[in-house]
Backbone bond lengths (Angstrom), bond angles and torsions (degrees), N, CA, C in turn:
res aa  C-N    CA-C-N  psi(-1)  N-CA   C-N-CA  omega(-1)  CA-C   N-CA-C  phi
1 X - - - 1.462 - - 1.536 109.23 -
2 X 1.653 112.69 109.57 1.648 92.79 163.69 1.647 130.54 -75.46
3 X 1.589 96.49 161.22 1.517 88.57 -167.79 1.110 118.92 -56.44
4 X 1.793 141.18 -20.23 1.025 137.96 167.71 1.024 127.84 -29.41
5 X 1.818 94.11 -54.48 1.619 108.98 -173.09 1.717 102.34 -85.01
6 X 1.109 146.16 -18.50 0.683 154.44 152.24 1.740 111.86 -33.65
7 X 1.387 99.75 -65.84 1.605 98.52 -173.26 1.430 118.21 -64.07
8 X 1.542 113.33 -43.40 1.408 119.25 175.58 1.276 107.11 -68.35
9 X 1.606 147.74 3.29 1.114 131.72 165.67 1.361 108.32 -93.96
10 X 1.295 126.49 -19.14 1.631 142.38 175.71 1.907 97.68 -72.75
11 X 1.076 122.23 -23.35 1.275 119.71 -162.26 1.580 110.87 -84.11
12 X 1.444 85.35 -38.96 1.598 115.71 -177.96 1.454 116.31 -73.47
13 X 1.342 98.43 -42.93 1.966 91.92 173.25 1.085 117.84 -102.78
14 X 1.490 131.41 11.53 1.233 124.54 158.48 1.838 101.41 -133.84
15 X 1.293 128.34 54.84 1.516 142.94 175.85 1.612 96.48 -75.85
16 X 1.006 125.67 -47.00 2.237 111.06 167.01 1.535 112.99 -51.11
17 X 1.425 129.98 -35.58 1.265 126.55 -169.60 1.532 91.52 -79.10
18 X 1.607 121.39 -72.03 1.267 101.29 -164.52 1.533 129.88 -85.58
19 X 1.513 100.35 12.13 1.736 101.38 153.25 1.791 107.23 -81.93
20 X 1.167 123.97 -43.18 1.400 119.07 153.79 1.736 127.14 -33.26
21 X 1.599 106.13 -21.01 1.098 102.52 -174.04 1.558 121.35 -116.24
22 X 1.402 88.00 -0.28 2.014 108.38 -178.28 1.293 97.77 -66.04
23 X 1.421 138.44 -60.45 1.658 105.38 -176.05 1.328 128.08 -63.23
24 X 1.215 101.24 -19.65 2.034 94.00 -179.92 1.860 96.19 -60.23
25 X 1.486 114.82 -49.38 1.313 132.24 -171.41 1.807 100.70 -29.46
26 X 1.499 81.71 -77.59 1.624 101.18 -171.91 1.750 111.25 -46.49
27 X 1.125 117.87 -41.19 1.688 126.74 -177.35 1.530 77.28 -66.47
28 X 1.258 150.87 -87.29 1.674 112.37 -123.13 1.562 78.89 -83.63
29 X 1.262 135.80 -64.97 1.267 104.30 -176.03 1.992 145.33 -13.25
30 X 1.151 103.47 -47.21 1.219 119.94 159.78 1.613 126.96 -70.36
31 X 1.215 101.24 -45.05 1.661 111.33 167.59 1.605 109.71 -92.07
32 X 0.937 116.83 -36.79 2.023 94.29 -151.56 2.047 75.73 -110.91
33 X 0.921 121.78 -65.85 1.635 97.96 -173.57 1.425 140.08 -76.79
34 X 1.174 112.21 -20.48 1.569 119.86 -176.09 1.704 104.96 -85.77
35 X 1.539 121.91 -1.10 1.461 130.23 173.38 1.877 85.81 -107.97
36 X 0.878 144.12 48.33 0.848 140.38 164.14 1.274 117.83 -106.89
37 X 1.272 111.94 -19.73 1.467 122.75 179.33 0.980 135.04 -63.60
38 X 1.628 104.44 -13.11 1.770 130.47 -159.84 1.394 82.01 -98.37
39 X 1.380 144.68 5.26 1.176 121.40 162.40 1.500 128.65 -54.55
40 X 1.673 115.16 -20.10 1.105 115.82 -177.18 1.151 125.47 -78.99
41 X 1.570 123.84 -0.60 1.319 140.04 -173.97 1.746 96.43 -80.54
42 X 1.112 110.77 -47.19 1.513 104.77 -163.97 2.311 104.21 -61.53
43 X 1.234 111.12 -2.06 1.698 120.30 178.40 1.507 115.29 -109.75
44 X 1.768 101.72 -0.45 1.530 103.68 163.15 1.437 134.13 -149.76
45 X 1.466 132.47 153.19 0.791 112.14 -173.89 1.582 131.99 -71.63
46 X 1.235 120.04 112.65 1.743 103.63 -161.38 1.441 96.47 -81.24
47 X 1.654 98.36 175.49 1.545 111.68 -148.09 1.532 78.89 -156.90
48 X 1.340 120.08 131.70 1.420 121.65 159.45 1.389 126.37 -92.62
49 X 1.266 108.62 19.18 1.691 121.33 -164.99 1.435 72.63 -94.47
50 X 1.607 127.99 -46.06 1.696 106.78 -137.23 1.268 94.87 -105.84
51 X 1.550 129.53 -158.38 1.361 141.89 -150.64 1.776 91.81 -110.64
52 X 1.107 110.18 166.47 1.672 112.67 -168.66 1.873 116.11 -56.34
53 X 1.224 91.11 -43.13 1.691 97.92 167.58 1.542 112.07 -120.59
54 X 1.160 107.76 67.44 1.568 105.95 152.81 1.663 101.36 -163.39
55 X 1.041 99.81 66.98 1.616 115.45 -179.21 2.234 94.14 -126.59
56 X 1.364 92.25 131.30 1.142 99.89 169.57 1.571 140.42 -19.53
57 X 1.323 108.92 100.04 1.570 99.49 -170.93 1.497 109.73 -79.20
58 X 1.279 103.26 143.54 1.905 103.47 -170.82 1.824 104.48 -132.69
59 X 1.223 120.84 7.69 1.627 127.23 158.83 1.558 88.96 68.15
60 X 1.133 128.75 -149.99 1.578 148.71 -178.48 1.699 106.94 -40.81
61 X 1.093 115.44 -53.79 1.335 131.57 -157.18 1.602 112.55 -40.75
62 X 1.282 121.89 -1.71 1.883 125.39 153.39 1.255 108.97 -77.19
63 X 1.111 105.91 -44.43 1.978 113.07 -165.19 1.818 103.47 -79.91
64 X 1.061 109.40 -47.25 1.794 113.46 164.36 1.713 103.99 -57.49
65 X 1.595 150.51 -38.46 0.672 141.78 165.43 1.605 125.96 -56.88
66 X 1.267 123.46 -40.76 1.332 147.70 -167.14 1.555 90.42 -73.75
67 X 1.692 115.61 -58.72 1.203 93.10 -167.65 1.585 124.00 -125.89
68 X 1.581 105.12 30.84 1.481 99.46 141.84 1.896 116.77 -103.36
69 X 1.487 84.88 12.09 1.869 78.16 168.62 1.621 107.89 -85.82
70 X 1.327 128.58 -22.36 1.150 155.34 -160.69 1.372 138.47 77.71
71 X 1.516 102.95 17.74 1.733 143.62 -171.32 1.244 85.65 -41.03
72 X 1.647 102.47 -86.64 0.868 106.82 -165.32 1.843 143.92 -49.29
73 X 1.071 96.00 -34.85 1.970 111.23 156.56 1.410 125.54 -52.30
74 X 1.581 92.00 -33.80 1.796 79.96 176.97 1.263 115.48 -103.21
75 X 1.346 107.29 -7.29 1.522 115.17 172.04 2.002 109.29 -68.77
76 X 1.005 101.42 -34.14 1.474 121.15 -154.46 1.737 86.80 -95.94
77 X 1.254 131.01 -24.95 1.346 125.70 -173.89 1.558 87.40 -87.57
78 X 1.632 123.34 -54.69 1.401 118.08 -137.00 1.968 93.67 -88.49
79 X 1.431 113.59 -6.34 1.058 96.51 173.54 1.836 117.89 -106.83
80 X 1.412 135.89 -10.47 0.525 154.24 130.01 1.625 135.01 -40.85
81 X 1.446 114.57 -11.29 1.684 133.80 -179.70 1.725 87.65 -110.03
82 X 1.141 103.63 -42.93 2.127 101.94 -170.27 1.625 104.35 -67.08
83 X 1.303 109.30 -53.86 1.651 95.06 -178.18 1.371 112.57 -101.44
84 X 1.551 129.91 41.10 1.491 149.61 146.63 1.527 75.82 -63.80
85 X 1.913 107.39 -79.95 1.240 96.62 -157.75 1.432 155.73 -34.05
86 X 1.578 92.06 -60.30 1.492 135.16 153.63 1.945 98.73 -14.81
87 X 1.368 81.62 -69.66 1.762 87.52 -155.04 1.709 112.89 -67.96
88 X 1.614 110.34 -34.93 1.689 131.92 168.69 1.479 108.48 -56.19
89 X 1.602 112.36 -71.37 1.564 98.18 -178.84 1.666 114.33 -88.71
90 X 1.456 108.05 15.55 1.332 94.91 179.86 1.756 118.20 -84.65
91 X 1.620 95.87 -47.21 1.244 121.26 174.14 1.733 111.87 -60.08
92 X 0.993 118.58 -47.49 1.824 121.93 159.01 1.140 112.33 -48.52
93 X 1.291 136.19 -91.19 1.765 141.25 178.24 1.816 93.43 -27.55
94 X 1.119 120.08 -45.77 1.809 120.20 -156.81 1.880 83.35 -64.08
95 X 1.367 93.43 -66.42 1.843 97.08 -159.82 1.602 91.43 -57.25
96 X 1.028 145.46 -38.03 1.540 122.92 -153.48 1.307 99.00 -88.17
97 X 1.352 118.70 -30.05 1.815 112.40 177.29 1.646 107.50 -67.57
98 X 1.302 111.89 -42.18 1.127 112.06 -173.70 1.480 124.81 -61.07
99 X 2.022 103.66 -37.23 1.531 101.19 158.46 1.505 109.75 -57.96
100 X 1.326 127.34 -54.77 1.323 118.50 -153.64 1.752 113.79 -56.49
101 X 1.363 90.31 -45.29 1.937 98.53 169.50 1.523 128.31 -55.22
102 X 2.017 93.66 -36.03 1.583 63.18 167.30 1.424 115.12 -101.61
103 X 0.890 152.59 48.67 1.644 152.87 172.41 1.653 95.73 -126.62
104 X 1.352 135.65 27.92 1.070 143.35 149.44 1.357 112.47 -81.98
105 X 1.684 140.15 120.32 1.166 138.28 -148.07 2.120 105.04 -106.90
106 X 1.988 85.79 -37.06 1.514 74.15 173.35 1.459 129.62 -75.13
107 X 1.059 122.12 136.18 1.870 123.87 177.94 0.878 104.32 -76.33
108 X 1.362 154.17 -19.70 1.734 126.41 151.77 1.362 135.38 -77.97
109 X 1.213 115.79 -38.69 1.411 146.33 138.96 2.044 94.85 -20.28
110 X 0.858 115.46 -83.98 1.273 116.54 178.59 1.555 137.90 -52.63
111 X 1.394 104.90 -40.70 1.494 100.32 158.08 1.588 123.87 -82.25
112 X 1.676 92.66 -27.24 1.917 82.94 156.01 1.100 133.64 -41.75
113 X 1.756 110.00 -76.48 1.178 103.70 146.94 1.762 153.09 -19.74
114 X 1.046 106.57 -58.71 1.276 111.16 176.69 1.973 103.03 -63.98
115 X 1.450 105.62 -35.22 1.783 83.98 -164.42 1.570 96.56 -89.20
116 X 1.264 139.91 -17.12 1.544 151.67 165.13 1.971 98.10 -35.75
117 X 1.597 109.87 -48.99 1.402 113.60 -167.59 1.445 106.44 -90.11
118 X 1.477 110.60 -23.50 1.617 95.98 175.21 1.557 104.58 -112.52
119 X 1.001 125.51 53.38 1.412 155.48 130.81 1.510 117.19 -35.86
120 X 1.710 93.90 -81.92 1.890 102.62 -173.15 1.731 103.26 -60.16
121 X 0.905 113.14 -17.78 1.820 101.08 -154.87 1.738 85.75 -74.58
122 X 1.732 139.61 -40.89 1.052 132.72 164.63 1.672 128.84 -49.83
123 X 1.272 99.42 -25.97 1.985 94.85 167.46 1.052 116.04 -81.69
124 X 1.358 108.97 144.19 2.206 123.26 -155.70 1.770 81.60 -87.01
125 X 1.119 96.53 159.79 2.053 117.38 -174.37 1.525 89.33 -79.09
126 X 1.469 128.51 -21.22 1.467 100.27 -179.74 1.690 110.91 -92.75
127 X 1.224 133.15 14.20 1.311 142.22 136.87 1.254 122.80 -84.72
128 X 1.032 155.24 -13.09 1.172 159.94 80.31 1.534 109.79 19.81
129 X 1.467 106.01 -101.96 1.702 99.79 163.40 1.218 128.58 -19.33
130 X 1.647 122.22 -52.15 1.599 109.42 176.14 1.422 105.60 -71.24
131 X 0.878 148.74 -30.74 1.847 153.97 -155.93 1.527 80.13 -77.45
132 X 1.303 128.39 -62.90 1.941 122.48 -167.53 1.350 99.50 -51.05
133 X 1.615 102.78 -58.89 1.793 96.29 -159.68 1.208 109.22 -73.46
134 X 1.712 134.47 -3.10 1.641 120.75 164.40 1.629 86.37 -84.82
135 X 1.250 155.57 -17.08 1.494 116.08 175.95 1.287 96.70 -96.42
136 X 1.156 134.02 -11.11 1.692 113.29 178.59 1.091 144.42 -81.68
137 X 1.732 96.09 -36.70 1.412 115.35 -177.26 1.247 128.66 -34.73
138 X 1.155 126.99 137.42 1.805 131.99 -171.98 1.488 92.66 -67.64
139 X 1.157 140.20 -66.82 1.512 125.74 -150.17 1.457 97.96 -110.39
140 X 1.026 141.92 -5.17 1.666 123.88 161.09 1.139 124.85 -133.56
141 X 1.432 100.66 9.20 1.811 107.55 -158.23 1.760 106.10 -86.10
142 X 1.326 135.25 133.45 1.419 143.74 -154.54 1.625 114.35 -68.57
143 X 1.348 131.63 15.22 1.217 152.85 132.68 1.666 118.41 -57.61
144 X 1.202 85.61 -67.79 1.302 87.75 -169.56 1.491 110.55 -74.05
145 X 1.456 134.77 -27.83 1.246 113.38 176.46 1.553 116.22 -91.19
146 X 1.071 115.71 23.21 1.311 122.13 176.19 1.590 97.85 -98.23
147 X 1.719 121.92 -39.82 1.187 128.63 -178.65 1.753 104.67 -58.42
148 X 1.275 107.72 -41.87 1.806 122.71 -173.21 1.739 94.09 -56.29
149 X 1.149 93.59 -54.99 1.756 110.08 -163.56 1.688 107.94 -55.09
150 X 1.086 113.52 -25.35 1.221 129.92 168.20 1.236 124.43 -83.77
151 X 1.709 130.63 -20.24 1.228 140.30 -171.50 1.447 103.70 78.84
152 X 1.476 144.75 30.18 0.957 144.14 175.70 1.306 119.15 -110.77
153 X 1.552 141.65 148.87 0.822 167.39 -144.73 1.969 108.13 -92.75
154 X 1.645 112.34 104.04 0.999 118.87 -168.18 1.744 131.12 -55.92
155 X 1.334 134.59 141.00 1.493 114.68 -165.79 1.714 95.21 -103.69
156 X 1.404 114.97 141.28 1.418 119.89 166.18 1.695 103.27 -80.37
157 X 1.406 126.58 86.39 1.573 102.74 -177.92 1.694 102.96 -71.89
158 X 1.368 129.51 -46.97 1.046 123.89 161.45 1.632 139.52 5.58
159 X 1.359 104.83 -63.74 1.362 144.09 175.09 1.403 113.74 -96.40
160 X 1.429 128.46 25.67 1.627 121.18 -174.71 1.522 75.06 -149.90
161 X 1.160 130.75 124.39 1.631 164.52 154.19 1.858 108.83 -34.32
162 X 1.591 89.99 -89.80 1.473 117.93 174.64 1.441 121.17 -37.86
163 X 1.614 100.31 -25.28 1.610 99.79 169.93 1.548 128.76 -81.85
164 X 1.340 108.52 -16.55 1.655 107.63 -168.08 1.935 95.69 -84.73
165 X 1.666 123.53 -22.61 1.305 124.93 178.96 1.761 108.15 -32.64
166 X 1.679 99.48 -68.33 1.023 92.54 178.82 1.697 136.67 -96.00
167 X 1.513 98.89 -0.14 1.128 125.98 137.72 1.733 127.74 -16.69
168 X 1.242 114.90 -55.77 1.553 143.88 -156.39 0.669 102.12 -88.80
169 X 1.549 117.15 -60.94 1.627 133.27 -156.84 2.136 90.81 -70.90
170 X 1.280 109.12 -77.51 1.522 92.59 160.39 1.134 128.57 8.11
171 X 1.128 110.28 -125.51 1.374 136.17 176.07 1.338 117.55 -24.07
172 X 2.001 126.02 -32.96 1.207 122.34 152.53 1.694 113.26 -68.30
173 X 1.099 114.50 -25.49 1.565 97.11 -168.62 1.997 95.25 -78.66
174 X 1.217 107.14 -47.53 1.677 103.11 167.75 1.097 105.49 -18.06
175 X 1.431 128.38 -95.51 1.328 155.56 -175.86 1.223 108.06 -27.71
176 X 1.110 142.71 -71.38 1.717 150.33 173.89 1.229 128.91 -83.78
177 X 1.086 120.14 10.82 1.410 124.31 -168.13 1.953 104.66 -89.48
178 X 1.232 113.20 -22.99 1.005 133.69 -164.95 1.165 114.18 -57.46
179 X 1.777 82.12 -53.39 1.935 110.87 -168.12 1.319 93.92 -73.09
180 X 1.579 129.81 -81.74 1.191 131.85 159.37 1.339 126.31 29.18
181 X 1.286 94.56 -80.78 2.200 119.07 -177.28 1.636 97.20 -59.74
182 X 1.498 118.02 -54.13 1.700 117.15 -172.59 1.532 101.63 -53.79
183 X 1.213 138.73 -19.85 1.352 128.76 -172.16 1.565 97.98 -88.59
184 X 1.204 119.20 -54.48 1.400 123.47 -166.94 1.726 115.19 -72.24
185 X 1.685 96.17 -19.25 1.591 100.89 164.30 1.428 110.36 -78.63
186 X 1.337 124.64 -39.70 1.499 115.29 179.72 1.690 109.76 -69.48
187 X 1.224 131.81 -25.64 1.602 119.70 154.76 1.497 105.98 -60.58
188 X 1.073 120.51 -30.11 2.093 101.50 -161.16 1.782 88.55 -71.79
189 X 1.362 108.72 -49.54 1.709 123.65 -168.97 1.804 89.59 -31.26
190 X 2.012 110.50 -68.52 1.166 109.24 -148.10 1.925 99.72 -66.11
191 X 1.264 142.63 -7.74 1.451 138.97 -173.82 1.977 98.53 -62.08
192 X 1.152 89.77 142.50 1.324 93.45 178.11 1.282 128.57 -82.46
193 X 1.326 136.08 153.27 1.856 132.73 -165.33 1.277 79.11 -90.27
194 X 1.017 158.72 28.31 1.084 122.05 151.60 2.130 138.44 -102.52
195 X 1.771 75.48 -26.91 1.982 68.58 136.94 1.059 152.77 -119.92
196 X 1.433 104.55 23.12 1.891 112.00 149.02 1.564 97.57 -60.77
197 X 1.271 118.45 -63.04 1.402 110.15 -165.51 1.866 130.77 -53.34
198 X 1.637 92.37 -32.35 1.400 103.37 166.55 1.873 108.44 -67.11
199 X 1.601 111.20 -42.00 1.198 90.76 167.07 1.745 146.00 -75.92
200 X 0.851 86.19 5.72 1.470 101.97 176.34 1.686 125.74 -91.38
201 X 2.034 86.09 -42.02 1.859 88.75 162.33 1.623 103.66 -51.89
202 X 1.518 124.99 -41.64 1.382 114.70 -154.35 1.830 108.42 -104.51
203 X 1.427 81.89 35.27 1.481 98.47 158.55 1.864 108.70 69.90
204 X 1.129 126.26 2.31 1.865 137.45 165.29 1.461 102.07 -39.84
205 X 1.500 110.38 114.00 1.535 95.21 151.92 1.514 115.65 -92.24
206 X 1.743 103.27 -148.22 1.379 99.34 -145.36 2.010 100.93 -80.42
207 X 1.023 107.98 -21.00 1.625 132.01 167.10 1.616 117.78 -42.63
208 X 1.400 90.47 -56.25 1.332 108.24 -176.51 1.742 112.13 -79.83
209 X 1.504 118.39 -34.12 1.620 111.85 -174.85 1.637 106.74 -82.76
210 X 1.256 112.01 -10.33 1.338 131.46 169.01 1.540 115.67 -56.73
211 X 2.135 92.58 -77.61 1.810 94.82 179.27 1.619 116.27 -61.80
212 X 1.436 120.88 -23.56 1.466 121.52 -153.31 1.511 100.82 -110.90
213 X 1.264 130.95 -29.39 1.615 134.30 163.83 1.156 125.57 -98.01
214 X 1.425 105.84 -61.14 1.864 103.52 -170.46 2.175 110.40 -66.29
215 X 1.518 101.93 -32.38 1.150 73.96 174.23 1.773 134.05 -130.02
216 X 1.126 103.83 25.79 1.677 120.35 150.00 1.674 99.89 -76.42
217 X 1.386 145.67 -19.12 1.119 124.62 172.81 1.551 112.52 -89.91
218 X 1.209 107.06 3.60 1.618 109.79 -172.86 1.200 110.29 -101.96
219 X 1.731 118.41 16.02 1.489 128.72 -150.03 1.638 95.82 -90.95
220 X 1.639 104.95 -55.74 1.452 103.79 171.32 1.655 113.00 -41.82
221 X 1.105 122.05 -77.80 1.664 122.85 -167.13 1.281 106.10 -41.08
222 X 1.429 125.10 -51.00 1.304 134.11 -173.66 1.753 112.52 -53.29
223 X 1.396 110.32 -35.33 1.600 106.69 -165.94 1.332 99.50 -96.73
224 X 2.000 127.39 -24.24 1.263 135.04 160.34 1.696 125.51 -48.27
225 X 1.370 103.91 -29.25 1.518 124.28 -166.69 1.597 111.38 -88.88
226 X 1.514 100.05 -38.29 1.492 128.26 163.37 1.416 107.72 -52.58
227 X 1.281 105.38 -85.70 1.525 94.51 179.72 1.477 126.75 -65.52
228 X 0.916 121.67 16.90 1.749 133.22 158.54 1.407 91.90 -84.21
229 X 1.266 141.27 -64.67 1.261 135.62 -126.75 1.726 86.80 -86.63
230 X 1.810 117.64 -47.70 1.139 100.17 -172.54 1.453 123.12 -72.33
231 X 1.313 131.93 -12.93 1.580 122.40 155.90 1.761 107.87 -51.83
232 X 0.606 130.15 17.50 1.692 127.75 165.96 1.274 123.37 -156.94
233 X 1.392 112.95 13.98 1.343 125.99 155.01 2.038 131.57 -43.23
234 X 1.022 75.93 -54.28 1.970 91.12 156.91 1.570 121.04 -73.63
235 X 1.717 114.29 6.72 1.179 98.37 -172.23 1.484 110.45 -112.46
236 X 1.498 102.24 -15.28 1.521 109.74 -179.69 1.708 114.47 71.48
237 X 1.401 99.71 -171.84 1.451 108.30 -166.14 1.824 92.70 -140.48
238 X 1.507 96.60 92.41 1.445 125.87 165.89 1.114 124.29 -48.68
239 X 1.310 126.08 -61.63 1.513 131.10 164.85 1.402 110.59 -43.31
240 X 1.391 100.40 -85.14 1.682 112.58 -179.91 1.782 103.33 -38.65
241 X 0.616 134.10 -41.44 1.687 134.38 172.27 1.234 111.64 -57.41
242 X 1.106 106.87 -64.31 1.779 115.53 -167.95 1.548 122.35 -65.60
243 X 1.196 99.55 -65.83 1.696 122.09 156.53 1.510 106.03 -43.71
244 X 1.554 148.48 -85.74 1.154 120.04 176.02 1.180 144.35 -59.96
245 X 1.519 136.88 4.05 0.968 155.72 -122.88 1.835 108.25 -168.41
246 X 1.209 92.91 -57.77 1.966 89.93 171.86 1.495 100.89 50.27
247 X 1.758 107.66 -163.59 1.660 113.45 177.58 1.210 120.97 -87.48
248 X 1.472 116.64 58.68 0.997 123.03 178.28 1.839 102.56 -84.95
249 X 1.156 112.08 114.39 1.081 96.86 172.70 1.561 129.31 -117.37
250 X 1.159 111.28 22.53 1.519 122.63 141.15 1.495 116.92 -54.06
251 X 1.072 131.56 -25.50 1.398 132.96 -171.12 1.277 114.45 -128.44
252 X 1.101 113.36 29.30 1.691 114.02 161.48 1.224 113.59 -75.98
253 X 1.468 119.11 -36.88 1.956 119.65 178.49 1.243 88.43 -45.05
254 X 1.329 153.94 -62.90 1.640 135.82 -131.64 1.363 92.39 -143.35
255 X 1.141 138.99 32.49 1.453 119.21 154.28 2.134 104.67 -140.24
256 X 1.004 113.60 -4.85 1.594 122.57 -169.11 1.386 104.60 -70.91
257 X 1.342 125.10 101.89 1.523 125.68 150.32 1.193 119.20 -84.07
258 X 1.383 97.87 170.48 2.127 110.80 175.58 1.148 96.79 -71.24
259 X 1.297 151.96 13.42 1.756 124.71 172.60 1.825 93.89 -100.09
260 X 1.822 113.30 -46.81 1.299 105.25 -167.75 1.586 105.01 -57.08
261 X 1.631 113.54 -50.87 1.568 128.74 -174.01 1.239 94.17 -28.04
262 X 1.765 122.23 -77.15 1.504 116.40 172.66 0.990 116.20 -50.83
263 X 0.979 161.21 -38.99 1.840 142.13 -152.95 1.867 83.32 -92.36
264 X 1.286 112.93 -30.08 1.691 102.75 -166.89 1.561 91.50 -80.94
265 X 0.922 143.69 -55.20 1.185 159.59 177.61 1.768 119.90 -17.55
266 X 1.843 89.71 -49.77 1.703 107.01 170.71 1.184 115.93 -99.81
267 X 1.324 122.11 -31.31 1.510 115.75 -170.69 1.880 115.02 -80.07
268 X 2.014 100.22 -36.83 1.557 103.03 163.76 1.453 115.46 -70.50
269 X 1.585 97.26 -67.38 1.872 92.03 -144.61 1.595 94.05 -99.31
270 X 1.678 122.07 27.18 1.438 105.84 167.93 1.581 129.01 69.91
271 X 1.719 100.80 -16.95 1.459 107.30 -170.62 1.521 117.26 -78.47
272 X 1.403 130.87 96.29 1.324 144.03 -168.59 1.431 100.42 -75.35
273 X 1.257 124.51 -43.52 1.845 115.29 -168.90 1.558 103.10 -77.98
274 X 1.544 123.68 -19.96 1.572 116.59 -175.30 1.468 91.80 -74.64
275 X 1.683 113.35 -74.82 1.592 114.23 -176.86 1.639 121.24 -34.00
276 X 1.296 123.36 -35.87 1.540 127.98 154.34 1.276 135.47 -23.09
277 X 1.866 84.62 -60.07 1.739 113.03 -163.58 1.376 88.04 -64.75
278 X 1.566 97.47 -50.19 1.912 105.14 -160.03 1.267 119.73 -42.50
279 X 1.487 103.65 -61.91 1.444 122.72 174.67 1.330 132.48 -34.09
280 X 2.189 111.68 -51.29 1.146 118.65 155.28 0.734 137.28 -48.06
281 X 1.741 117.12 -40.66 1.532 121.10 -171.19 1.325 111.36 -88.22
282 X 1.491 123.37 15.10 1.589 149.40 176.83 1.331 101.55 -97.40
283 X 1.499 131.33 -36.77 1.183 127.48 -143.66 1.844 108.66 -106.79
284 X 1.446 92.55 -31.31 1.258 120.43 169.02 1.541 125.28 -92.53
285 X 1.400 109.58 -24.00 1.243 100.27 152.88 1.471 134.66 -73.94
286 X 1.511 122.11 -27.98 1.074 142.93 130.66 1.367 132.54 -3.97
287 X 1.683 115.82 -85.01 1.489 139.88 165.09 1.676 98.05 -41.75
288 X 1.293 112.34 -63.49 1.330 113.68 -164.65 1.907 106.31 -57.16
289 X 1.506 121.02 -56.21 1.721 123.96 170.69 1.309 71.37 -36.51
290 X 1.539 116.95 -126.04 1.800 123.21 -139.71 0.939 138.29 -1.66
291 X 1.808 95.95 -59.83 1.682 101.85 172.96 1.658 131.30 -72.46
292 X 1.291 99.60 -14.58 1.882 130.33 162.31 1.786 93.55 -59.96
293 X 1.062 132.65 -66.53 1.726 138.27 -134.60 1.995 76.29 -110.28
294 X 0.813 139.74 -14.35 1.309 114.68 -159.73 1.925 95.24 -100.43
295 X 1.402 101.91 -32.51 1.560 120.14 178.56 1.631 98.87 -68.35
296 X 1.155 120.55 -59.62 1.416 116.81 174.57 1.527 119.49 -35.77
297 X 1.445 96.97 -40.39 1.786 101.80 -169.79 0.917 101.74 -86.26
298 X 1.079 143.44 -36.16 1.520 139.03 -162.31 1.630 111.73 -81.75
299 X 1.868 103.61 -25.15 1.622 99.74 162.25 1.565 106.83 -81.92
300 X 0.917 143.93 -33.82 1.493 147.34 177.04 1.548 101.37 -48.10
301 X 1.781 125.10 -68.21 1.284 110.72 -159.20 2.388 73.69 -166.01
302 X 1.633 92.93 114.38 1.363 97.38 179.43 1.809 103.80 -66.63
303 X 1.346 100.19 -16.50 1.774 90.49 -170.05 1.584 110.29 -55.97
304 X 1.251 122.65 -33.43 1.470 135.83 -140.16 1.667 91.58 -101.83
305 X 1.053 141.13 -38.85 1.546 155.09 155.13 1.128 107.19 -6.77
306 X 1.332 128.29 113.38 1.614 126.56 163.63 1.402 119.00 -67.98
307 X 1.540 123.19 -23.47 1.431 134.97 172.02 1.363 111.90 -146.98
């Protein structure tokens, strides 16, 4: 049988699944490939005088700009150090709440809890933003007049860099931590009672069914969740960036990722071939981590392998 005929007979006896599957088809088609084309912007200089492709071709000369200015390095450091974080203390705080919740015995007590924490992940980052700037603000913000109230000496957080680092990391783990824990609670749910119970005949307390059961079984989800997170590791957290942070540009050294750079990139200085370059060399730096960390895992232990 050639594969031709092969495929059109696959088409034919299962034609409900992949007419079921033509709109997902058509959406990335329309979204993720047919904008693909704008790749060529990031190799020239665009010009709004001229027609979409006949604007000056300039070969490398965005990406040589980006990074002997050193744009690109600190963009690529400062976004790459933020969702290190993100993903290190996010995934920790998630699993340890999630043990602690479930070894909580009362059932109201517990879904209180639990929906109290996935709370923040439903407020939009531009409420968020106002909640920072009433505690931050230099002259009215609820820091500082508590500092007054004290006879103490007011802080500009605004104007101090080093503070929004851990600043960020905060306020994202607030926000997501919620969602986070509900995933890692629905793995503890699926572990079976039956070896708590074996551990307990053999005398385990609650310490021990913890380090030696609950979380070597949380190893799969944990390295699955991982490699989700690192396909979008290069992409940062736009909202949370933008929205707390705005044009402040005192604080671009330590808070500026490649998504704001681009969005700042087109909306200020108009420049379409830098935001291009940026983007690609975001997109591809990206593809390339995964398939780097996904090859690693899959020689380590093929179970854990996303492909």
């Amino acid at each position: 049988m050639t594969p031709r005929r092969g495929l059109l007979r696959e088409l034919s006896a299962n034609r409900i699944m992949f007419l079921m599957l033509l709109p997902v088809v058509v959406f990335f088609i329309i979204n993720a490939y047919i904008p693909m084309v704008g790749i060529y912007y990031a190799f020239t200089k665009f010009d709004f005088n001229r027609s979409l492709f006949n604007s000056e071709f300039v070969g490398m000369e965005n990406f040589k700009f980006l990074w002997n200015s050193g744009i690109l390095a600190k963009l690529t450091v400062n976004t790459l150090g933020y969702n290190a974080a993100f993903i290190l203390f996010g995934n920790v705080l998630a699993i340890f709440c999630a043990i602690l919740l479930s070894e909580i015995r009362l059932k109201w007590f517990k879904k209180l809890t639990q929906s109290i924490m996935f709370l923040p992940y439903f407020i939009s980052f531009v409420i968020l933003s106002v909640v920072v700037y009433n505690l931050f603000n230099y002259d009215s913000g609820f820091l500082n007049t508590m500092l007054k109230a004290f006879h103490m000496n007011p802080v500009d957080v605004y104007n101090t860099p080093w503070v929004w680092v851990p600043l960020i990391i905060i306020f994202y783990l607030w926000k997501n931590l919620g969602y986070s824990m509900v995933i890692y609670l629905a793995a503890i749910t699926g572990i079976s009672e039956e070896y708590y119970e074996a551990s307990k005949i053999d005398g385990a307390n609650i310490f021990h069914r913890v380090w030696y059961i609950t979380v070597p079984m949380l190893k799969n989800t944990f390295v699955v969740l991982l490699l989700f997170a690192l396909g979008s590791i290069m992409k940062g957290q736009f909202d949370l960036f933008y929205q707390l942070i705005g044009n402040n540009g005192v604080l671009y050294n330590v808070t500026d990722i490649l998504d704001t750079y681009v969005y700042r990139s087109l909306k200020v200085t108009f420049d379409i071939g830098l935001a291009t370059s940026a983007g690609l060399y975001q997109s591809l730096f990206g593809f390339i981590l995964v398939m780097t960390v996904n090859t690693i895992i899959r020689k380590i232990n093929d179970e854990y392998a996303l492909f």
